[in-house]
PyMOL Python script that loads the backbone (N, CA, C, O; Angstrom):
from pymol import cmd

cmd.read_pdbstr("""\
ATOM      1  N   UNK A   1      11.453 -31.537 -44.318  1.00  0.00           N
ATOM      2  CA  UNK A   1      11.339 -32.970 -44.192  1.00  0.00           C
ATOM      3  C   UNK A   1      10.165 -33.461 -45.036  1.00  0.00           C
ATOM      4  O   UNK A   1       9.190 -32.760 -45.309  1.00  0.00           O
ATOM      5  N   UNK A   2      10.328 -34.626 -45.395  1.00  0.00           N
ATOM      6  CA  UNK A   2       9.347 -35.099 -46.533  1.00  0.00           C
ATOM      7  C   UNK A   2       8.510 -35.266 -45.750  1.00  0.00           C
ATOM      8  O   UNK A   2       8.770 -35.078 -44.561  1.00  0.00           O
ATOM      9  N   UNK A   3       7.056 -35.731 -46.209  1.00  0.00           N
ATOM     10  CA  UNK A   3       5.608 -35.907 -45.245  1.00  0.00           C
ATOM     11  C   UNK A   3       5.660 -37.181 -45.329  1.00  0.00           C
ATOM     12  O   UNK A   3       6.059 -37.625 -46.406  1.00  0.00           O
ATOM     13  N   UNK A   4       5.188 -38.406 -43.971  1.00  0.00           N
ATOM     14  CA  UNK A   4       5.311 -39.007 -43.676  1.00  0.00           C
ATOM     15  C   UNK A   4       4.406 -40.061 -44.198  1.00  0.00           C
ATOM     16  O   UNK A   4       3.195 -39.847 -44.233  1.00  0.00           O
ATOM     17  N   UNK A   5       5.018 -41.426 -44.693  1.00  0.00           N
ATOM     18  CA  UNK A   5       3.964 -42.366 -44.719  1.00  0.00           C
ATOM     19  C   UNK A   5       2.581 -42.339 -43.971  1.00  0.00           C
ATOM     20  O   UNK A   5       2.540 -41.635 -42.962  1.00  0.00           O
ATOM     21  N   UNK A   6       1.457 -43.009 -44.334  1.00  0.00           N
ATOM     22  CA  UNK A   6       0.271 -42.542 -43.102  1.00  0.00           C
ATOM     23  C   UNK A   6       0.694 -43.858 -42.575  1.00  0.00           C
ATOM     24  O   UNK A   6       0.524 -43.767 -41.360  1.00  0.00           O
ATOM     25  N   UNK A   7       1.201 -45.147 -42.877  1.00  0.00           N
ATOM     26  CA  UNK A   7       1.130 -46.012 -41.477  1.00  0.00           C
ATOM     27  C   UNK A   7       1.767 -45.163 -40.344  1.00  0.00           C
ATOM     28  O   UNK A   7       1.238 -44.964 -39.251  1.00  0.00           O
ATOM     29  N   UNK A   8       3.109 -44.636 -40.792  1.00  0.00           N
ATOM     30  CA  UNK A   8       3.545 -44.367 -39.625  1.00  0.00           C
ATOM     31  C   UNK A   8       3.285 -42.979 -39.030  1.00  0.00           C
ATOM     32  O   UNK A   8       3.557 -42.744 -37.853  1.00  0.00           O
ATOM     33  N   UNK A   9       2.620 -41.824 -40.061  1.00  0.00           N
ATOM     34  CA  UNK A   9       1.847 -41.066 -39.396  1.00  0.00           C
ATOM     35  C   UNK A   9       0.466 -41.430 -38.464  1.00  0.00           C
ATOM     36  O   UNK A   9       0.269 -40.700 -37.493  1.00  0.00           O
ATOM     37  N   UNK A  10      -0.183 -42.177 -38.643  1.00  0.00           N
ATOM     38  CA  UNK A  10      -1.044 -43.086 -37.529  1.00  0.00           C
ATOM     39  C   UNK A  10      -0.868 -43.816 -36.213  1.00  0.00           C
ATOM     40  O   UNK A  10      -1.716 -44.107 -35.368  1.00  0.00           O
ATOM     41  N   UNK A  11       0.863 -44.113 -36.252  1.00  0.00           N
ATOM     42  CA  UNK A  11       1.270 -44.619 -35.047  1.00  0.00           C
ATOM     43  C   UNK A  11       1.536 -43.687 -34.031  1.00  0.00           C
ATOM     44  O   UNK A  11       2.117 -42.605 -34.116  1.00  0.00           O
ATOM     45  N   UNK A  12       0.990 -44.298 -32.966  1.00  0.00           N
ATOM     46  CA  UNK A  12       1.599 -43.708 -31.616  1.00  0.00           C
ATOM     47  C   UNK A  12       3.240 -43.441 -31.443  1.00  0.00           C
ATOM     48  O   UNK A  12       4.080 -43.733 -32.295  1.00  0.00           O
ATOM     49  N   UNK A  13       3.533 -42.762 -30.030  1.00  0.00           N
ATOM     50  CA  UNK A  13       4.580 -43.011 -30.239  1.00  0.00           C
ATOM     51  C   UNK A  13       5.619 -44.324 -29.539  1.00  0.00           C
ATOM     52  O   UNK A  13       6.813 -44.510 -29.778  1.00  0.00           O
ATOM     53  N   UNK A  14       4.878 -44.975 -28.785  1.00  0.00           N
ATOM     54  CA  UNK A  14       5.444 -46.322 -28.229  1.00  0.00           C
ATOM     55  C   UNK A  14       5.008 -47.050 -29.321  1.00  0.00           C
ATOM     56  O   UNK A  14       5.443 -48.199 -29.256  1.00  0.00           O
ATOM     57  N   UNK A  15       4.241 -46.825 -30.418  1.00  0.00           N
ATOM     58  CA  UNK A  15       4.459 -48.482 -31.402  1.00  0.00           C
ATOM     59  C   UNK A  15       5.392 -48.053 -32.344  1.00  0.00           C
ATOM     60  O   UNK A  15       6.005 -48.939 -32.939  1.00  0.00           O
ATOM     61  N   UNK A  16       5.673 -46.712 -32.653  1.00  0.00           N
ATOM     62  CA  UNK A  16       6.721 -46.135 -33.261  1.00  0.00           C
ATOM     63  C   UNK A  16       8.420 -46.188 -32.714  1.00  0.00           C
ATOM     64  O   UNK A  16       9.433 -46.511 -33.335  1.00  0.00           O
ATOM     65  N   UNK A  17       8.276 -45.832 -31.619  1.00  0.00           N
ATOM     66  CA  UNK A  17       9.511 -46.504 -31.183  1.00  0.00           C
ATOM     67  C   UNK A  17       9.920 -48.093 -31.146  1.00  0.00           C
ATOM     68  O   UNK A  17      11.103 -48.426 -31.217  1.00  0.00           O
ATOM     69  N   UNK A  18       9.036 -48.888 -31.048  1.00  0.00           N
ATOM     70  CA  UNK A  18       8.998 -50.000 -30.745  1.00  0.00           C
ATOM     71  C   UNK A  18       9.096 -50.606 -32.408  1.00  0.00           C
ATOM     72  O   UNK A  18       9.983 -51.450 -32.539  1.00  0.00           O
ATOM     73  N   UNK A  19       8.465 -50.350 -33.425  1.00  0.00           N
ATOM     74  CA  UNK A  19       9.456 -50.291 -34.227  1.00  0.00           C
ATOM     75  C   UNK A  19      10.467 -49.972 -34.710  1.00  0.00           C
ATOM     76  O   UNK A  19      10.853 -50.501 -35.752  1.00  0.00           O
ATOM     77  N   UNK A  20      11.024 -49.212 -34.207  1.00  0.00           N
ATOM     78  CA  UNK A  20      11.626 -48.716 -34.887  1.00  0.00           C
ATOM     79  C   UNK A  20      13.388 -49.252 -33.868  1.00  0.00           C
ATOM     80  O   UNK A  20      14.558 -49.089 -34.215  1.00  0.00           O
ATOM     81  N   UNK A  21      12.841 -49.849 -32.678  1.00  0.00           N
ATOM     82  CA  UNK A  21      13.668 -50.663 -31.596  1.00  0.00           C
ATOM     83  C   UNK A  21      14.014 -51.519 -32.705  1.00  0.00           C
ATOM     84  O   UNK A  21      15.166 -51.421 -33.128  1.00  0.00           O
ATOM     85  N   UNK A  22      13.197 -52.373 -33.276  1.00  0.00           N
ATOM     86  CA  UNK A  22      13.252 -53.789 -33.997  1.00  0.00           C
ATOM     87  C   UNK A  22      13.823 -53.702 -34.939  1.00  0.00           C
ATOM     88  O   UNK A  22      14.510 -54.694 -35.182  1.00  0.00           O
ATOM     89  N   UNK A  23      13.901 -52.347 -36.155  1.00  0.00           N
ATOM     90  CA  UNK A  23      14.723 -52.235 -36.761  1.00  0.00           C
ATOM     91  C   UNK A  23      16.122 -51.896 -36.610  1.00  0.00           C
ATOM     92  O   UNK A  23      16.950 -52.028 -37.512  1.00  0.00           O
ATOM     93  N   UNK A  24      16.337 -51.509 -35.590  1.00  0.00           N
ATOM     94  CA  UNK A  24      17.919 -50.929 -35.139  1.00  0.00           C
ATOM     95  C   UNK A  24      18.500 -52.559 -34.700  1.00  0.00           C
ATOM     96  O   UNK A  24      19.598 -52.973 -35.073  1.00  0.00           O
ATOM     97  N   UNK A  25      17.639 -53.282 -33.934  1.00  0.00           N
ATOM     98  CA  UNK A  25      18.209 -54.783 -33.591  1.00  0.00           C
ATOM     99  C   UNK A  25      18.500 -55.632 -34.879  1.00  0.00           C
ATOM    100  O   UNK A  25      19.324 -56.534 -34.727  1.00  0.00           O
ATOM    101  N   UNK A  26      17.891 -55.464 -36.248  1.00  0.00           N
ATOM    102  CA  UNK A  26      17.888 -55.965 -37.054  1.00  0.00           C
ATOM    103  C   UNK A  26      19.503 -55.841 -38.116  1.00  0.00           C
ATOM    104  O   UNK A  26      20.245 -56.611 -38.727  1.00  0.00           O
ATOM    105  N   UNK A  27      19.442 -54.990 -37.950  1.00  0.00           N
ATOM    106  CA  UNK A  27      20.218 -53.370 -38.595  1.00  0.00           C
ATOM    107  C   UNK A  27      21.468 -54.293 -37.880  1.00  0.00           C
ATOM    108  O   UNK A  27      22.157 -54.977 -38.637  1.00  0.00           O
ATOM    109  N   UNK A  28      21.661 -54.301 -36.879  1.00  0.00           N
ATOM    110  CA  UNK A  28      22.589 -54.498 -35.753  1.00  0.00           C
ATOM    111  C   UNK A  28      23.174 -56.231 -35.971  1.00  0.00           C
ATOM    112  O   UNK A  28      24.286 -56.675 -35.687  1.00  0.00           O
ATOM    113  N   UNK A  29      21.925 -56.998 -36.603  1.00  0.00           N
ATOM    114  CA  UNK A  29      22.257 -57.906 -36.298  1.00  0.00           C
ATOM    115  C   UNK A  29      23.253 -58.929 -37.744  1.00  0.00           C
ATOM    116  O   UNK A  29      23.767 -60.046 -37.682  1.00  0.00           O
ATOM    117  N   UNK A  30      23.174 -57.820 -39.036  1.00  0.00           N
ATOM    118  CA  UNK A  30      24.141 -57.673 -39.490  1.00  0.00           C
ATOM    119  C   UNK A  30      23.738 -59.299 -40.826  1.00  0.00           C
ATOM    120  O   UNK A  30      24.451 -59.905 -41.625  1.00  0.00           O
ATOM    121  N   UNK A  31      22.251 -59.421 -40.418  1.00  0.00           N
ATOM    122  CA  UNK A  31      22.092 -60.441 -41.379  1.00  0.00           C
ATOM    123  C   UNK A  31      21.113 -60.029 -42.604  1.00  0.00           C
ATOM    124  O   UNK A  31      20.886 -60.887 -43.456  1.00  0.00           O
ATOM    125  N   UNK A  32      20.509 -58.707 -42.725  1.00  0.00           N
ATOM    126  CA  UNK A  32      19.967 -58.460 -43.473  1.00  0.00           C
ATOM    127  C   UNK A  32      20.610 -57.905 -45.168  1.00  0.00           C
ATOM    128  O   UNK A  32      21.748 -57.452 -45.283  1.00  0.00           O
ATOM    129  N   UNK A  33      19.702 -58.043 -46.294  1.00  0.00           N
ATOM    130  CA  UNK A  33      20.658 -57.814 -47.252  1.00  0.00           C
ATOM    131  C   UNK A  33      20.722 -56.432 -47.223  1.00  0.00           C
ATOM    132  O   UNK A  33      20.081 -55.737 -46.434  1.00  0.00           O
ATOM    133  N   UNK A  34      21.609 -55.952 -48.208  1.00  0.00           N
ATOM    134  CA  UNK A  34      22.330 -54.543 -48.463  1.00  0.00           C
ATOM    135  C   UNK A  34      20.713 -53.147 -48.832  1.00  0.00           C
ATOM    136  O   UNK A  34      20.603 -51.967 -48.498  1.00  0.00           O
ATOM    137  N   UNK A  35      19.611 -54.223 -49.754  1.00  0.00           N
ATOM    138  CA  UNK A  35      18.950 -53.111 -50.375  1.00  0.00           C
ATOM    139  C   UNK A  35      18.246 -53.093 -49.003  1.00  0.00           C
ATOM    140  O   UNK A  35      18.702 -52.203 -48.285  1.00  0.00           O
ATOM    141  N   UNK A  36      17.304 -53.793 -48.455  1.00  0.00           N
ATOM    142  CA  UNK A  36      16.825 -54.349 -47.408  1.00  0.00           C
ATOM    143  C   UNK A  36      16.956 -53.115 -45.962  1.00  0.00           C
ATOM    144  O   UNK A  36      16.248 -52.403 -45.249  1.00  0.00           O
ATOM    145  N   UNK A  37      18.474 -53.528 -46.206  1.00  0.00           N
ATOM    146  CA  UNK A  37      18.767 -52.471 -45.095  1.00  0.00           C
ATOM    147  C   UNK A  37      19.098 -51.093 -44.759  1.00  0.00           C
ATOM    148  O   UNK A  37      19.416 -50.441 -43.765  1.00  0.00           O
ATOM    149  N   UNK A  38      18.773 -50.827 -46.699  1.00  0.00           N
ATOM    150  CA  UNK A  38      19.090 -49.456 -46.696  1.00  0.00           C
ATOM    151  C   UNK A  38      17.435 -49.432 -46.673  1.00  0.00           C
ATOM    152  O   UNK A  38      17.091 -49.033 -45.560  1.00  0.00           O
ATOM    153  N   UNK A  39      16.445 -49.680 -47.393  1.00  0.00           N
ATOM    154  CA  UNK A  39      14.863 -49.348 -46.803  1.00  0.00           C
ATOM    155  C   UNK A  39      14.917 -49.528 -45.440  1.00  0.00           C
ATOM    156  O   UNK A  39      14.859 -48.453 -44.844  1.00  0.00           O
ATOM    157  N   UNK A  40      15.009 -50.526 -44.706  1.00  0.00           N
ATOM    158  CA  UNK A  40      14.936 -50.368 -43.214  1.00  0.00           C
ATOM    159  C   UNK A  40      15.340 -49.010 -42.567  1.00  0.00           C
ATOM    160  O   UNK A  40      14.664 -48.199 -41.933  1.00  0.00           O
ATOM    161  N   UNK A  41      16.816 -49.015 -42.969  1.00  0.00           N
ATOM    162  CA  UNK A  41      17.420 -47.659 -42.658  1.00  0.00           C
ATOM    163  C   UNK A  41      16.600 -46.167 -42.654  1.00  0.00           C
ATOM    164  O   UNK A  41      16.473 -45.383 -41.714  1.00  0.00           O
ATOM    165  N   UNK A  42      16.067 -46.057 -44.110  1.00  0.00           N
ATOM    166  CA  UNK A  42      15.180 -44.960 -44.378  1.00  0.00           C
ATOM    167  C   UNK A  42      13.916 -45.047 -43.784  1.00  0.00           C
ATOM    168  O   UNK A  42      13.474 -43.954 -43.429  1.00  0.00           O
ATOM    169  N   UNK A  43      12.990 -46.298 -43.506  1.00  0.00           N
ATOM    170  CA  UNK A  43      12.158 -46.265 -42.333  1.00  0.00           C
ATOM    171  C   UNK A  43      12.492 -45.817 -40.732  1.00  0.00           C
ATOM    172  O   UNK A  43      11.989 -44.898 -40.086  1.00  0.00           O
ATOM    173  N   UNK A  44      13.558 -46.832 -40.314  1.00  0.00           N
ATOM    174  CA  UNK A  44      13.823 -45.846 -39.244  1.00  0.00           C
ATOM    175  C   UNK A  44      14.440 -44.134 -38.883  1.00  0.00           C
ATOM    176  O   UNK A  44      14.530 -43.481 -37.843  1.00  0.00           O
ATOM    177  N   UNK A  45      14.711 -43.917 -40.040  1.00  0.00           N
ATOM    178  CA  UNK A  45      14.986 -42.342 -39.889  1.00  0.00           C
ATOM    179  C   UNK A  45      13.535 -41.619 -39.568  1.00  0.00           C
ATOM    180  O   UNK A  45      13.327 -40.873 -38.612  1.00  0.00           O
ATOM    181  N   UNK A  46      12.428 -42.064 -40.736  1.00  0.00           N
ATOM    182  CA  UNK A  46      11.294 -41.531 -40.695  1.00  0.00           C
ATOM    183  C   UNK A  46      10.539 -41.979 -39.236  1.00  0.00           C
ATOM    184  O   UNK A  46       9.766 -41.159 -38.741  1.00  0.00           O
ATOM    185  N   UNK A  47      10.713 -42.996 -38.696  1.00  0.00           N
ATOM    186  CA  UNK A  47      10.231 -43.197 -37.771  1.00  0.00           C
ATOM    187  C   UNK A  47      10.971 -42.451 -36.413  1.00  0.00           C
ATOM    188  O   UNK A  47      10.357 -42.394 -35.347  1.00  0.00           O
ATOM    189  N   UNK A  48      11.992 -42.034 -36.523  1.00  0.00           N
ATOM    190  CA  UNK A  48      12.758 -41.321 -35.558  1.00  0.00           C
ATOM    191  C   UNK A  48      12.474 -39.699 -35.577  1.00  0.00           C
ATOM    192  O   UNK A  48      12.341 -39.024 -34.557  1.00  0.00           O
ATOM    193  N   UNK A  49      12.416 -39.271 -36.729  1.00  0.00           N
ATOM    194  CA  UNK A  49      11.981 -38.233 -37.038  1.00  0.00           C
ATOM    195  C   UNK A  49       9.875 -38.208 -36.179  1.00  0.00           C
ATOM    196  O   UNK A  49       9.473 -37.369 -35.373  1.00  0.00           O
ATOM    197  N   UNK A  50       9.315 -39.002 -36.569  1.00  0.00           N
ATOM    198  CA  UNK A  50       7.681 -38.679 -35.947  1.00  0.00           C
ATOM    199  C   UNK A  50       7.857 -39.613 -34.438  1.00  0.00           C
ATOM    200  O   UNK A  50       6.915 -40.358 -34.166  1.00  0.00           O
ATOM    201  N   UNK A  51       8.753 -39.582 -33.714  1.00  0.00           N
ATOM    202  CA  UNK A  51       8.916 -40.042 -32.524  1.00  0.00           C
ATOM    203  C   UNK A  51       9.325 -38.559 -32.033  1.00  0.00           C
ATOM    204  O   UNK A  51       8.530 -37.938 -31.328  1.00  0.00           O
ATOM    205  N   UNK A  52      10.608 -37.967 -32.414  1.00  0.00           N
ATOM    206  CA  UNK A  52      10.882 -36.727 -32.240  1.00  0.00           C
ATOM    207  C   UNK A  52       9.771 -35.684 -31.902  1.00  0.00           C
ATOM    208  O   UNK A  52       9.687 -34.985 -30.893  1.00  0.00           O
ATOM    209  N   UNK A  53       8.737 -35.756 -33.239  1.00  0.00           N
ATOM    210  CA  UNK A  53       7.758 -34.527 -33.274  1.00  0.00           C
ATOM    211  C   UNK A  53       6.581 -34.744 -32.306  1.00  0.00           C
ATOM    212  O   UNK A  53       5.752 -33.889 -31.992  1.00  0.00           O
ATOM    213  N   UNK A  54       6.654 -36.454 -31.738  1.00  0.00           N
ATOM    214  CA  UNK A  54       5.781 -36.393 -30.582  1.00  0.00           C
ATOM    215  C   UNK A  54       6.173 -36.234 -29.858  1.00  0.00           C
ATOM    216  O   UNK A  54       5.404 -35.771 -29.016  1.00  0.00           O
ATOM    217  N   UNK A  55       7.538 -36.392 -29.417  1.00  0.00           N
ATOM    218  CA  UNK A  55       7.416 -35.632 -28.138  1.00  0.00           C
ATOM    219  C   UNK A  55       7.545 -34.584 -27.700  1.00  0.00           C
ATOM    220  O   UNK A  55       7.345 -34.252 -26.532  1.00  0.00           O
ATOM    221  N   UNK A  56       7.976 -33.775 -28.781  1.00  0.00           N
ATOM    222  CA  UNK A  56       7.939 -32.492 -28.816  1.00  0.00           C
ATOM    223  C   UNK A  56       6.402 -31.733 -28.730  1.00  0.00           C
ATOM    224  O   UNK A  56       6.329 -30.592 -28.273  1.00  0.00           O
ATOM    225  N   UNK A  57       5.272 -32.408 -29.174  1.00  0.00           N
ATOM    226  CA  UNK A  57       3.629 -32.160 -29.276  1.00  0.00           C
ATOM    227  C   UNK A  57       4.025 -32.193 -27.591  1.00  0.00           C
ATOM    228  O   UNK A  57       4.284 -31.128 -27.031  1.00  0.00           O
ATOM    229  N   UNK A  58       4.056 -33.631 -26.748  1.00  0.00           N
ATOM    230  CA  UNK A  58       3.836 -33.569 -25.674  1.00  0.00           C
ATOM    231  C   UNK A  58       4.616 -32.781 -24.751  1.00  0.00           C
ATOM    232  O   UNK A  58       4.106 -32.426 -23.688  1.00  0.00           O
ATOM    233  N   UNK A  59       5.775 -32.479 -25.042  1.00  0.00           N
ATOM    234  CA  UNK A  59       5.999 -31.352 -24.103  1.00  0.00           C
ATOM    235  C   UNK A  59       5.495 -29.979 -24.178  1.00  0.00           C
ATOM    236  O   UNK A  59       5.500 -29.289 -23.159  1.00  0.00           O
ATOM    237  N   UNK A  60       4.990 -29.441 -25.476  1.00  0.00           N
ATOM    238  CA  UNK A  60       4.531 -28.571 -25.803  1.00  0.00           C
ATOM    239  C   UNK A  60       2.540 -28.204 -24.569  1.00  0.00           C
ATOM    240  O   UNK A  60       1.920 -27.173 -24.308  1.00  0.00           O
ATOM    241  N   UNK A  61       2.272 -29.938 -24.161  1.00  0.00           N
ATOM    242  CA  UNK A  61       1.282 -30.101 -23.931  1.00  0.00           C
ATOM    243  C   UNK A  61       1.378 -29.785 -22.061  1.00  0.00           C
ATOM    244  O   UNK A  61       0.585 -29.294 -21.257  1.00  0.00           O
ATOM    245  N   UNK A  62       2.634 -30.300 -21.959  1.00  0.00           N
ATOM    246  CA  UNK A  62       2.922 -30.418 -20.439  1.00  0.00           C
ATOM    247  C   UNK A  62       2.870 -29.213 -19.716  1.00  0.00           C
ATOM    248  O   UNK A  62       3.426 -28.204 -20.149  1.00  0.00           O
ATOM    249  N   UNK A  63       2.172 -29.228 -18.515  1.00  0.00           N
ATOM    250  CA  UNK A  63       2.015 -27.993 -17.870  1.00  0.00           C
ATOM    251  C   UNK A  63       1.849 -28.630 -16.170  1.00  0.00           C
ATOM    252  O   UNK A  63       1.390 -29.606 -15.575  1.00  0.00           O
ATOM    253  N   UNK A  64       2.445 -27.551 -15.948  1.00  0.00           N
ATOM    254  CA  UNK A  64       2.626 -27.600 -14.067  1.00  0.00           C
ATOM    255  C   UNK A  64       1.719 -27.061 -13.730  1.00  0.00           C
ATOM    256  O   UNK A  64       1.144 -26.112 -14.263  1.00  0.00           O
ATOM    257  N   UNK A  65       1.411 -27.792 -12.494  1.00  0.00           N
ATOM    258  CA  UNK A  65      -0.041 -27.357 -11.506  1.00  0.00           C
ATOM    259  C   UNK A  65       0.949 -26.503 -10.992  1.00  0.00           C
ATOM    260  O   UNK A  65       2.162 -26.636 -11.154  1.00  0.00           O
ATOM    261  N   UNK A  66       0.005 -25.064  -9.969  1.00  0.00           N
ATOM    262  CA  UNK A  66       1.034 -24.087  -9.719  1.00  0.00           C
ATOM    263  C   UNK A  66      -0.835 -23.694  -8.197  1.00  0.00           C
ATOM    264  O   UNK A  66      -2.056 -23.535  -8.214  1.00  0.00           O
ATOM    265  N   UNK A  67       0.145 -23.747  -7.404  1.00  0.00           N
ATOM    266  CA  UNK A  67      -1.022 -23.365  -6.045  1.00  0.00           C
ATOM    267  C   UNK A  67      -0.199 -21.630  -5.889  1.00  0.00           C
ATOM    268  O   UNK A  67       0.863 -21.026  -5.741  1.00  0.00           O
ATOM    269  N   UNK A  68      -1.827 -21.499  -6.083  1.00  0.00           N
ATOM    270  CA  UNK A  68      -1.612 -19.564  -6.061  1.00  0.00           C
ATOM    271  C   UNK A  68      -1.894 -19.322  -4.355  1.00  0.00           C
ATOM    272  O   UNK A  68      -2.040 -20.120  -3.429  1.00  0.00           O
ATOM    273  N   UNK A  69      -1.892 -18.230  -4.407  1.00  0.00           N
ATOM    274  CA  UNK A  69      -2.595 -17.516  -2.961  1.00  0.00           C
ATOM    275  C   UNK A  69      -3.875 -17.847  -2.786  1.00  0.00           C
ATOM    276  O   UNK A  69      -4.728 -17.893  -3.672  1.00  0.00           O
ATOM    277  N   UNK A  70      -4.013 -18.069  -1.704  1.00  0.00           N
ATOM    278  CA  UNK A  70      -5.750 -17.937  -1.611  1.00  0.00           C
ATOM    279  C   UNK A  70      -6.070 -19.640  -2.241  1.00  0.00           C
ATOM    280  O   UNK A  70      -7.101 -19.989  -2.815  1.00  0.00           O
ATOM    281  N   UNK A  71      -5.010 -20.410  -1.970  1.00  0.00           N
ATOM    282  CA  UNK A  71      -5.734 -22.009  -2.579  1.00  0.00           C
ATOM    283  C   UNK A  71      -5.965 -22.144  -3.973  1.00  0.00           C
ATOM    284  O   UNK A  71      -5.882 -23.263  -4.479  1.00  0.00           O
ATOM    285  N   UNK A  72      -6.252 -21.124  -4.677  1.00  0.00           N
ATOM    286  CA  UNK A  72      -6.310 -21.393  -5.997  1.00  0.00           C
ATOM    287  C   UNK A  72      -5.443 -22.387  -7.097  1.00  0.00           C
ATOM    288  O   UNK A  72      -4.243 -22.613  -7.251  1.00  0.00           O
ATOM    289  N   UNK A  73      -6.087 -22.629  -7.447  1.00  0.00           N
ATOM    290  CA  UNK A  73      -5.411 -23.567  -8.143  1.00  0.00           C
ATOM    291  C   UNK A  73      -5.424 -23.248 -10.047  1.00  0.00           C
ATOM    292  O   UNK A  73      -6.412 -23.286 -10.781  1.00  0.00           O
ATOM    293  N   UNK A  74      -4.077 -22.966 -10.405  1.00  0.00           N
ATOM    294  CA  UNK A  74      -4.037 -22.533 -11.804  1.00  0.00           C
ATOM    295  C   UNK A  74      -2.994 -23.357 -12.636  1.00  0.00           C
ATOM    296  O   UNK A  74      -2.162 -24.053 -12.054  1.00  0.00           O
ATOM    297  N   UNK A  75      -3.039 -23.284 -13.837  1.00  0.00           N
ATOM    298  CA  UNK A  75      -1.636 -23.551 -14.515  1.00  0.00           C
ATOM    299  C   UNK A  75      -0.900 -22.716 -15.518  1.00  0.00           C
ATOM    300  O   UNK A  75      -1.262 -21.862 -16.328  1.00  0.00           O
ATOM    301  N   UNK A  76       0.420 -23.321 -15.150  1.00  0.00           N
ATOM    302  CA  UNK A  76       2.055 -22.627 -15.764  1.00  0.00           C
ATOM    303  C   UNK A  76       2.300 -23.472 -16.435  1.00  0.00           C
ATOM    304  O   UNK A  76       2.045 -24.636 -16.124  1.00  0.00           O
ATOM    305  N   UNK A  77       3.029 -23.033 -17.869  1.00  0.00           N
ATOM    306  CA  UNK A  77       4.018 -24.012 -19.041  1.00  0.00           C
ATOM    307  C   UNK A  77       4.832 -24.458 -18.215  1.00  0.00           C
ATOM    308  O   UNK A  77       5.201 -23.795 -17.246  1.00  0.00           O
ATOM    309  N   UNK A  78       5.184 -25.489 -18.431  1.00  0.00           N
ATOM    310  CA  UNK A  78       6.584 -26.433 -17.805  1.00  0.00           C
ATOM    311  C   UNK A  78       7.503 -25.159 -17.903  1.00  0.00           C
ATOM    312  O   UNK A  78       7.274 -24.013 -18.289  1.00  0.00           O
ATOM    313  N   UNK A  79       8.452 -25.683 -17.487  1.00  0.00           N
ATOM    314  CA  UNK A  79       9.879 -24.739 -18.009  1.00  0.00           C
ATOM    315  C   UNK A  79      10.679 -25.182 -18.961  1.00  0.00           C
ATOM    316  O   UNK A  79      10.894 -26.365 -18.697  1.00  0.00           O
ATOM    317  N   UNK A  80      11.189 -24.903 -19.844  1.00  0.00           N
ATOM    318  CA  UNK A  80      11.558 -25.634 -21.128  1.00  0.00           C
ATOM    319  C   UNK A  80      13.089 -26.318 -20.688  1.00  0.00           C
ATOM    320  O   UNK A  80      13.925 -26.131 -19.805  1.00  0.00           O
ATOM    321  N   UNK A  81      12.933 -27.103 -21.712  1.00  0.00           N
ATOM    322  CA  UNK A  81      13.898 -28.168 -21.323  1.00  0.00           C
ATOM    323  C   UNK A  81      15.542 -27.649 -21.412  1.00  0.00           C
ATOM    324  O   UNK A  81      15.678 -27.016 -22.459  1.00  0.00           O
ATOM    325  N   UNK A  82      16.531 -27.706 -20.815  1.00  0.00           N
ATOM    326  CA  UNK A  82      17.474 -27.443 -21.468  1.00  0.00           C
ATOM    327  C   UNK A  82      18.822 -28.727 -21.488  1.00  0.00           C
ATOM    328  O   UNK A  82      19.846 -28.537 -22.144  1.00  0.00           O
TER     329      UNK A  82
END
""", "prot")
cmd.dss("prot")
cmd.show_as("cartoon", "prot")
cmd.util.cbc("prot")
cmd.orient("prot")
């Protein structure tokens, strides 16, 4: 995959989705011109693509509290998604 613009490597991932909401409504709404909407288009791929890889960071991040014997308190990887 190509490396990402830095605006949208800088975005979170709710302002990234949230653009990338606005472009699909746009997209959708069938009034934009042809070149227009093929850049839009290729922004929201890229923006779908670094929405993807965050949440993939954050599940990677997610971990279960896990009560051992004896009260202890430790942590376990989530269980992966299926």
């Amino acid at each position: 995959m190509a490396e990402l613009p830095a605006d949208i490597a800088a975005l979170s991932f709710e302002d990234a989705l949230g653009e990338l909401d606005r472009i699909v409504r746009a997209l959708e709404g069938g009034a934009t011109k042809l070149d227009d909407a093929i850049k839009a288009y290729e922004r929201g791929a890229l923006l779908r693509g670094h929405c993807e890889a965050k949440l993939k960071e954050a599940e990677a991040r997610v971990e279960r509290i896990v009560l051992g014997t004896g009260g202890t308190v430790g942590l376990e990887p989530a269980l992966p998604s299926q």
